[in-house]
RODO-2510 file (C-alpha; in nm, 4 decimals, decimal comma):
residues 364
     n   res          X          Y          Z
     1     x    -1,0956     1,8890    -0,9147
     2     x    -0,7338     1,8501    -0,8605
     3     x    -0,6905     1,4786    -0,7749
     4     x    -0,4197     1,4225    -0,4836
     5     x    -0,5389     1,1074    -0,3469
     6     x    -0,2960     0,8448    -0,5342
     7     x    -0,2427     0,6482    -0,1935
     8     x    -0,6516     0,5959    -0,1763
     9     x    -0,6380     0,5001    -0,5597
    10     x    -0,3844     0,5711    -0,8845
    11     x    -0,5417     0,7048    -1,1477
    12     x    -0,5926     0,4117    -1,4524
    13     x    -0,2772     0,3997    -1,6726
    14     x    -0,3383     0,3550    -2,0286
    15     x    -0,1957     0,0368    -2,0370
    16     x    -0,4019    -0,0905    -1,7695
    17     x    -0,7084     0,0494    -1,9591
    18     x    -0,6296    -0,1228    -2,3032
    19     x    -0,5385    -0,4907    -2,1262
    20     x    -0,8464    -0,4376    -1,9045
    21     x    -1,0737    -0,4085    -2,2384
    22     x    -0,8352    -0,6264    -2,4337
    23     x    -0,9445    -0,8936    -2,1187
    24     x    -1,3033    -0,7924    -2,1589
    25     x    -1,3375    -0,9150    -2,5230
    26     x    -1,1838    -1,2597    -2,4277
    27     x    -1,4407    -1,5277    -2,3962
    28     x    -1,3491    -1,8268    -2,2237
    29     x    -1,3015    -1,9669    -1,8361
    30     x    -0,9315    -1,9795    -1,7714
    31     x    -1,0143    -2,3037    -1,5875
    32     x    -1,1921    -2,4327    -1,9326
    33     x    -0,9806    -2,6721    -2,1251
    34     x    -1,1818    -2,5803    -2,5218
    35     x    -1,0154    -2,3257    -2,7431
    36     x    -1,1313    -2,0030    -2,5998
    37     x    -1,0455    -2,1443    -2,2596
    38     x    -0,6722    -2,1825    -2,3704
    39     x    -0,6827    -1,8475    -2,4971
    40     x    -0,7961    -1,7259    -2,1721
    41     x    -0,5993    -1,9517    -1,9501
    42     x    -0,2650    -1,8271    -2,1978
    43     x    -0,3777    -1,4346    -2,1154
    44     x    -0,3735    -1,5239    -1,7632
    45     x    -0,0284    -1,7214    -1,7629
    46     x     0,1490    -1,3950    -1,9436
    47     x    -0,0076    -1,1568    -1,6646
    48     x     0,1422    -1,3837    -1,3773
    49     x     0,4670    -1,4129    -1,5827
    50     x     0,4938    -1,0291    -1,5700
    51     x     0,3725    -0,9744    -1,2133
    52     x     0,6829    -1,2634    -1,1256
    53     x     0,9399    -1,0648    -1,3321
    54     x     0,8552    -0,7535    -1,1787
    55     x     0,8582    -0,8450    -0,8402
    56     x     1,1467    -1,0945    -0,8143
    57     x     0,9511    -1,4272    -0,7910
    58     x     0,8803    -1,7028    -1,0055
    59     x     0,5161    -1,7628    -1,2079
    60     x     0,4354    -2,0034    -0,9108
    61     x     0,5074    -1,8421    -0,6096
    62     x     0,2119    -1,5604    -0,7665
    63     x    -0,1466    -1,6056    -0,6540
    64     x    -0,3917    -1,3534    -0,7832
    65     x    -0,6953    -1,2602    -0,5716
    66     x    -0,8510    -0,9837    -0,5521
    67     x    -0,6285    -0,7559    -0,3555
    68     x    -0,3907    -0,6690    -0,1388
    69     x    -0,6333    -0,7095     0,1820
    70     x    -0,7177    -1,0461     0,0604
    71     x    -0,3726    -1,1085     0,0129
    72     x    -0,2884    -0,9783     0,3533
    73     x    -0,5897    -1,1943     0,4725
    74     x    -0,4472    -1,4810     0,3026
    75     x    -0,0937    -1,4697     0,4427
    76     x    -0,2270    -1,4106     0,8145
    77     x    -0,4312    -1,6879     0,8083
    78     x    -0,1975    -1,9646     0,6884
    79     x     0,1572    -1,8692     0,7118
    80     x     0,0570    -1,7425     1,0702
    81     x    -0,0988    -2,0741     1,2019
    82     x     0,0421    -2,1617     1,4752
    83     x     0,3049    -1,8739     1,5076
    84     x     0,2558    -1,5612     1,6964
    85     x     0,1760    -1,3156     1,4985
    86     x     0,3828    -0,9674     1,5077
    87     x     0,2388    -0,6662     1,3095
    88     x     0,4239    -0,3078     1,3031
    89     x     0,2268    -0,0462     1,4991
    90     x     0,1696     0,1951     1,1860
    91     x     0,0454    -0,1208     0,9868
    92     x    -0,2336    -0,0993     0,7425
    93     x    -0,6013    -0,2037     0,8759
    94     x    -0,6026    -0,5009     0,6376
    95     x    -0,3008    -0,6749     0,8682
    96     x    -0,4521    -0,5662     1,1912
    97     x    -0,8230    -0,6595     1,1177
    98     x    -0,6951    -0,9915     1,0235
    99     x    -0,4720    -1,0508     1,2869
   100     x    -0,6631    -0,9485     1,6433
   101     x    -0,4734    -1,0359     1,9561
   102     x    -0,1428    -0,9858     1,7653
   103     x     0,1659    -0,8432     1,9451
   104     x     0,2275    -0,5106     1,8118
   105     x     0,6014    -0,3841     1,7426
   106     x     0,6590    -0,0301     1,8092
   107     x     0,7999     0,2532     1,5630
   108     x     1,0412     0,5288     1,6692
   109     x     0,9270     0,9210     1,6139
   110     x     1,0210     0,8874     1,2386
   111     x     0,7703     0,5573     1,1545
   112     x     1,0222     0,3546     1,1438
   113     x     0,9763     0,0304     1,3282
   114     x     1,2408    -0,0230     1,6376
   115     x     1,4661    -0,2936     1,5676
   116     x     1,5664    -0,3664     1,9304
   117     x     1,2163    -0,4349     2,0433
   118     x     1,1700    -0,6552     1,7645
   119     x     1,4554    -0,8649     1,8673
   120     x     1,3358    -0,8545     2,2138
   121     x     0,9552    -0,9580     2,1258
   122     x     1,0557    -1,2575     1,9021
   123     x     1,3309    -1,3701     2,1500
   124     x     1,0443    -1,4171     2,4070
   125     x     0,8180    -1,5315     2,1527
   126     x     0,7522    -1,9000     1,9876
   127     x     0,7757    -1,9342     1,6298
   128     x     0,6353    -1,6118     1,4955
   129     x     0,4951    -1,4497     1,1520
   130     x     0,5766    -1,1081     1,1624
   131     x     0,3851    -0,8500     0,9433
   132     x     0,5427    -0,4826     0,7925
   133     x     0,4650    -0,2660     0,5235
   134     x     0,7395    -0,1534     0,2732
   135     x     0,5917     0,2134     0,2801
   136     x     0,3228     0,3670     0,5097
   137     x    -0,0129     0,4729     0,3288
   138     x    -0,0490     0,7424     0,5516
   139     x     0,3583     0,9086     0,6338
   140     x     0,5099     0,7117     0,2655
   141     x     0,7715     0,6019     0,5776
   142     x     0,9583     0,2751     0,4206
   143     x     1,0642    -0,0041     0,6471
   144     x     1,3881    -0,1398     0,6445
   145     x     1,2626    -0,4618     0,4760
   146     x     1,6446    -0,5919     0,4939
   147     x     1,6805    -0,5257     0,8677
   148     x     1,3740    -0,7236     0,9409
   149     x     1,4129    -0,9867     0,7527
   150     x     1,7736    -1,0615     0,9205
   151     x     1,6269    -1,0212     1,2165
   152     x     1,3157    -1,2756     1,2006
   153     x     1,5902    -1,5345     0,9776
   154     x     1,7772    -1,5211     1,2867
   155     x     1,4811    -1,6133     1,5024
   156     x     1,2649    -1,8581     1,3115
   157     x     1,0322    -1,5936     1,2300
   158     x     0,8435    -1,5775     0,8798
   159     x     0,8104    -1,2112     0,7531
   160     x     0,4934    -1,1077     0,5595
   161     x     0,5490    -0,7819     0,3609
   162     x     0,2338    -0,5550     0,2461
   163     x     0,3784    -0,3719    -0,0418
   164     x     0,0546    -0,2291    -0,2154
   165     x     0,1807     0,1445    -0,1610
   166     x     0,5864     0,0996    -0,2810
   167     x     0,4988    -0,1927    -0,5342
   168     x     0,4464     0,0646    -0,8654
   169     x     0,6261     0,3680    -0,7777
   170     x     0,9404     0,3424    -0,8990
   171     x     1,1089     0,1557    -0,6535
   172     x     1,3701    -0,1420    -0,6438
   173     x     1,0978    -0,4574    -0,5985
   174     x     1,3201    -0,7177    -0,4513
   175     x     1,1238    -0,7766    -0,0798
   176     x     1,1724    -1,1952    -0,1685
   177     x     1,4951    -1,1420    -0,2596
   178     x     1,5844    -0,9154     0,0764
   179     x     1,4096    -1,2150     0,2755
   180     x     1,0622    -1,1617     0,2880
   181     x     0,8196    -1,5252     0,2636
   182     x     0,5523    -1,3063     0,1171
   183     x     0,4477    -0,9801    -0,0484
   184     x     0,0973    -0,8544    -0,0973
   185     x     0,0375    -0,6293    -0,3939
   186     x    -0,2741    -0,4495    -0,5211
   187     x    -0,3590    -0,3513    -0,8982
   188     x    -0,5276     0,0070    -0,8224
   189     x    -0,2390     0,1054    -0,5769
   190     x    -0,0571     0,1172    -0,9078
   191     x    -0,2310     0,2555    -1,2066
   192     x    -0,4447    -0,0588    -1,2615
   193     x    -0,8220    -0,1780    -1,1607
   194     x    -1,0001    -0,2138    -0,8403
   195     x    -1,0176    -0,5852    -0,8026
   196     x    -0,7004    -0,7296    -0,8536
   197     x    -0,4359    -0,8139    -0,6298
   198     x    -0,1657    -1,1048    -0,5654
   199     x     0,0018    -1,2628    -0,2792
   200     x     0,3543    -1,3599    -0,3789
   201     x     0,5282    -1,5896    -0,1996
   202     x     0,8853    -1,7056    -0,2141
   203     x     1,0145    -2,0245    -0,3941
   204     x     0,8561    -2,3405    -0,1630
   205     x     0,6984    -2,1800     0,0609
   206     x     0,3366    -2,3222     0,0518
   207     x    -0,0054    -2,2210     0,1595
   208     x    -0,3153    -2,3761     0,2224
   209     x    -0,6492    -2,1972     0,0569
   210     x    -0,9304    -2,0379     0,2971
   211     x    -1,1442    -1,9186    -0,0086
   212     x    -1,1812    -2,2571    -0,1148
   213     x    -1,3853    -2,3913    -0,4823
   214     x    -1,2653    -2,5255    -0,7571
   215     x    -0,8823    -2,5319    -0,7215
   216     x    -0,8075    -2,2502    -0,9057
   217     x    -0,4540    -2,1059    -0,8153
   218     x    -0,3140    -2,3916    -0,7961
   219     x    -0,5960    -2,4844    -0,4974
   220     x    -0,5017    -2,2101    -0,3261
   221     x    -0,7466    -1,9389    -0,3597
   222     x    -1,0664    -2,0870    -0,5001
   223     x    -1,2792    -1,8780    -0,7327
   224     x    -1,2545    -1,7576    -1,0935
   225     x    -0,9866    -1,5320    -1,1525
   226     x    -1,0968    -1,2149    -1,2576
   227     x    -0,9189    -1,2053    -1,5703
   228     x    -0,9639    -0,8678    -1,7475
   229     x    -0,8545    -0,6737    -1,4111
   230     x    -0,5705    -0,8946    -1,3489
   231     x    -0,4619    -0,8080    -1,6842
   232     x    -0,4646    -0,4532    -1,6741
   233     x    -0,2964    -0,4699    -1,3087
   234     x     0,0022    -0,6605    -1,4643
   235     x     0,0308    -0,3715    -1,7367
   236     x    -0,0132    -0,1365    -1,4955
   237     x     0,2799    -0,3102    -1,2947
   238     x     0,5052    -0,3021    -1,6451
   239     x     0,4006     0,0671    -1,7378
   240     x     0,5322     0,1372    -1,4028
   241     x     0,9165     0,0954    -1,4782
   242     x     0,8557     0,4314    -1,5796
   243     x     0,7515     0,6088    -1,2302
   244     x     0,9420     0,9730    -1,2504
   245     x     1,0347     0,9228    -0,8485
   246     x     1,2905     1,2342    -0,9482
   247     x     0,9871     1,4743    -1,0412
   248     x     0,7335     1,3617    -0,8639
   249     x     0,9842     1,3937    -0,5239
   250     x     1,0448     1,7373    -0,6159
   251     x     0,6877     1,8714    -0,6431
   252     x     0,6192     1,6921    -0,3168
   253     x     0,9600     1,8500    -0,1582
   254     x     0,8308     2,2441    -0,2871
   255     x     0,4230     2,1145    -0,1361
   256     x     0,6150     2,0438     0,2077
   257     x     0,8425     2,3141     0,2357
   258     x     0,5572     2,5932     0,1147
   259     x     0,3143     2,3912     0,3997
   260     x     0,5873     2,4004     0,6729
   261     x     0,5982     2,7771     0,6317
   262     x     0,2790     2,7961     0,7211
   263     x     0,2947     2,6208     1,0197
   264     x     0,2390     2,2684     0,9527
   265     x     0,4439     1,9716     1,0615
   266     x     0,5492     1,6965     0,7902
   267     x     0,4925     1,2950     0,9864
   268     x     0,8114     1,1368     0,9287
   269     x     1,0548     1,3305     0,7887
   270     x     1,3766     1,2736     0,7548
   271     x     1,2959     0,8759     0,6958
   272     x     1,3147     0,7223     0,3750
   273     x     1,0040     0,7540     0,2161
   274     x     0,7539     0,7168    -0,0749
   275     x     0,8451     1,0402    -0,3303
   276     x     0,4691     1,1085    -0,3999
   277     x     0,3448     1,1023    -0,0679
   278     x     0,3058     1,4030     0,2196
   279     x     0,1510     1,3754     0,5789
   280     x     0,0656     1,7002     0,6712
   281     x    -0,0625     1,7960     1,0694
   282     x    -0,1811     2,1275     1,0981
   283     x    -0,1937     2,1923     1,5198
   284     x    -0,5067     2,3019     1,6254
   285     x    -0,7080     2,2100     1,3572
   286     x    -0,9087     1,9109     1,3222
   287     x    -0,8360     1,6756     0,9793
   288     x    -1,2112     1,6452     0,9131
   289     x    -1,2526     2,0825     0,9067
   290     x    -0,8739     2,1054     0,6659
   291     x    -1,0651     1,7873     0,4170
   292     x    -1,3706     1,9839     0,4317
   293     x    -1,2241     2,3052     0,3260
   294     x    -0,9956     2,1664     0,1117
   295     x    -1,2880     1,9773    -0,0950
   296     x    -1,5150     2,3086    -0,1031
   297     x    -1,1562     2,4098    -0,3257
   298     x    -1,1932     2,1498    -0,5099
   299     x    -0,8602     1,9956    -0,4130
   300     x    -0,8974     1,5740    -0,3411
   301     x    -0,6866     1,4732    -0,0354
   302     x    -0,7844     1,2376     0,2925
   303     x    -0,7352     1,1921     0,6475
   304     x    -0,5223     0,8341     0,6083
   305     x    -0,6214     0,5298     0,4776
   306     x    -1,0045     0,4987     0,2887
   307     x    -1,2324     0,3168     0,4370
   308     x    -1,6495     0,2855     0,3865
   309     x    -1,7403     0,4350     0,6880
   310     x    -1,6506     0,7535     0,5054
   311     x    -1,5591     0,9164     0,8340
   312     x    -1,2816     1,1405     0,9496
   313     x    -1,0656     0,8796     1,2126
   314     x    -0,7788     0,9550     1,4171
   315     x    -0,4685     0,8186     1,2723
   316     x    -0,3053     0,5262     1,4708
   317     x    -0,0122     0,5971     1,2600
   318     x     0,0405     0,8873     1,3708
   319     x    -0,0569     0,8062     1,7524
   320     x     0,2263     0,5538     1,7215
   321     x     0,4252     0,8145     1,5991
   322     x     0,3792     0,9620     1,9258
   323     x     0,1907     1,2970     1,7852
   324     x    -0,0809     1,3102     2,0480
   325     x    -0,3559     1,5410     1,9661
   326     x    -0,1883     1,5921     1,6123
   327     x    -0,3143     1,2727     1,5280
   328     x    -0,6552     1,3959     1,4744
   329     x    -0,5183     1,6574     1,2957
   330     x    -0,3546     1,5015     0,9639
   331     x    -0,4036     1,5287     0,5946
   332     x    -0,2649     1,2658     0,3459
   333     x    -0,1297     1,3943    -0,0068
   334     x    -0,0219     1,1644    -0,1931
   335     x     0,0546     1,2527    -0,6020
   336     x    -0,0465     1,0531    -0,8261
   337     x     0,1799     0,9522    -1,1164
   338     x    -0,0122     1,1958    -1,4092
   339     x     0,0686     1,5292    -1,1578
   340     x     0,1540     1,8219    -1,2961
   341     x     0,3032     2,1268    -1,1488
   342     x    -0,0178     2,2819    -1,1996
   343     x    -0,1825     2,0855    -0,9384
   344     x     0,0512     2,1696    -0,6945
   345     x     0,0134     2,5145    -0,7236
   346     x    -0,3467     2,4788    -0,6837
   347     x    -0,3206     2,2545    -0,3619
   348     x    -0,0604     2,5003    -0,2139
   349     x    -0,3013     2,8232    -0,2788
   350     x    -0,5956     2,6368    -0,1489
   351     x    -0,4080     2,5289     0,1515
   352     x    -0,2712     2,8919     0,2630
   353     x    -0,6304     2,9879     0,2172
   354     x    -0,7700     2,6984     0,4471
   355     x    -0,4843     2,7314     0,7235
   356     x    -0,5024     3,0620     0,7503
   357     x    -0,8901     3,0834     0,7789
   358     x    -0,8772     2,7918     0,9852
   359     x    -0,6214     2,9338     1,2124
   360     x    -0,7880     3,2954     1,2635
   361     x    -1,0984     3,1159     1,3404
   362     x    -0,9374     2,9694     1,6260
   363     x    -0,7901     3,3025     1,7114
   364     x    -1,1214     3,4550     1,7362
***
């Protein structure tokens, strides 16, 4: 199987997997104050010392949960008491389950959310949160984090940013230090274990827990941590420095240009976006009948973001894109940091196969 689903899941670094086991053999509650409670406690301090140096913050401003949609949840919940919230229309599921009712800013054609209707919306709006991913899962389209955050200083407005698909892939991590309040980050979005995650928040900015226990997190985010995968996420996040963005952009750049020639159209082009990722629409034919095709190759790819239902959705990212029916015709590929040219080739000789099958079907 030829694995191109990175944006669903990275595949585990080694890094990741030696801190993970490393983790494993360590015995005490990091809340515990006897020996092997230190021990743990001290394994736990290092991981949120690397997470902060990575991503601009201090130790403090990092709370580990268990991902970034608890992190999203998190932020929602208390930074966005009492504001309006504001979520970009391409945003991840995690933002937009947890915010319902929110106003929704628009993107232009490219993903990119538009500026002037932002200014417009929190003009006519009371003190606001307002919600955007660095980098589409779906299109790998990057916000203008910058831009935003001028734009929301200038109103009042607090600016959560969900950064589980840039944070890992060789990219500058400085969202606090271009003005976001917050930053949501996920361990298996970058080479490191399901169950890890962190919000990180910017130096005073406070929060009140809604998973509440035993004051763990500083009281805000109750629950033991769990140790071994936050471990192998922060090792995953450090292993990262060395993300090949050149080589990796270049076997996306020859996947799109060989799929282009055969007819499909590449979401978002022309924006800045994430080198390993490549949203593919195929007119005429349905994303579920390309994925099933595809899989019978024995070539991994999806339809957007994963979610248990299992089933084949039509993108909202790319309706707000303003792609119409082509929104229910998609593919996400998105490389995973261990791809080899090999892989490509395979995708791109499975993919001529499916299109053009696909294609003459509909002929006939």
């Amino acid at each position: 199987m030829v694995y191109l689903d990175a944006n669903a899941t990275e595949p585990l670094r080694p890094a990741a997997r030696a801190a993970v086991l490393a983790g494993m053999e360590v015995l005490g509650n990091p809340s515990s104050v006897h020996g092997p409670g230190r021990a743990a406690r001290k394994l736990l301090e290092e991981a949120r010392e690397t997470v902060a140096g990575a991503l601009g913050a201090t130790p403090a401003g990092v709370v580990f949960c268990s991902g970034a949609t608890e992190a999203d949840g998190l932020a929602v919940a208390t930074l966005g008491k009492g504001r309006a919230v504001l979520v970009g229309a391409t945003e991840h599921e995690a933002v937009r389950a947890a915010a319902p009712g929110a106003l929704v800013v628009p993107v232009a054609a490219d993903g990119r959310f538009d500026a002037l209707m932002l200014e417009a919306m929190l003009s006519a709006a009371p003190p606001a949160l307002v919600c955007l991913m660095a980098a589409n899962n779906e299109t790998g389209v990057r916000h203008d984090i910058a831009g935003a955050a001028r734009i929301c200083r200038a109103h009042g407005a607090l600016l959560h940013v969900d950064a589980a698909q840039e944070a890992g892939r060789g990219l500058p991590r400085d969202w606090l230090r271009l003005g976001a309040d917050s930053v949501a980050v996920s361990g298996h979005k970058m080479g490191g274990p399901m169950g890890a995650g962190a919000l990180v928040l910017r130096a005073g900015l406070e929060i009140e827990a809604v998973l509440r226990g035993g004051g763990q997190e500083s009281g805000r985010r109750g629950g033991t941590q769990a140790l071994p995968a936050i471990a192998g996420m922060a090792a995953a996040l450090a292993d990262s420095a060395g993300y090949e963005t050149a080589r990796i952009g270049a076997l996306r750049d020859e996947m799109e240009r060989f799929c282009e020639g055969l007819g499909a159209v590449a979401a978002g082009k022309g924006a800045p976006r994430l080198a390993n990722t490549l949203s593919l629409i195929l007119p005429g034919v349905k994303a579920q009948s390309q994925l099933i095709m595809l899989d019978m190759a024995k070539i991994a790819v999806s339809a957007g973001a994963a979610c248990s239902s299992g089933k084949v959705a039509r993108s909202h990212v790319l309706d707000a894109m303003g792609f119409g029916e082509g929104a229910g015709q998609g593919i996400r590929v998105s490389l995973p940091w261990s791809v080899e040219a090999d892989g490509v080739a395979r995708f791109c000789a499975a993919y001529e196969a499916m299109a053009r099958r696909a294609l003459r079907g509909r002929a006939d």
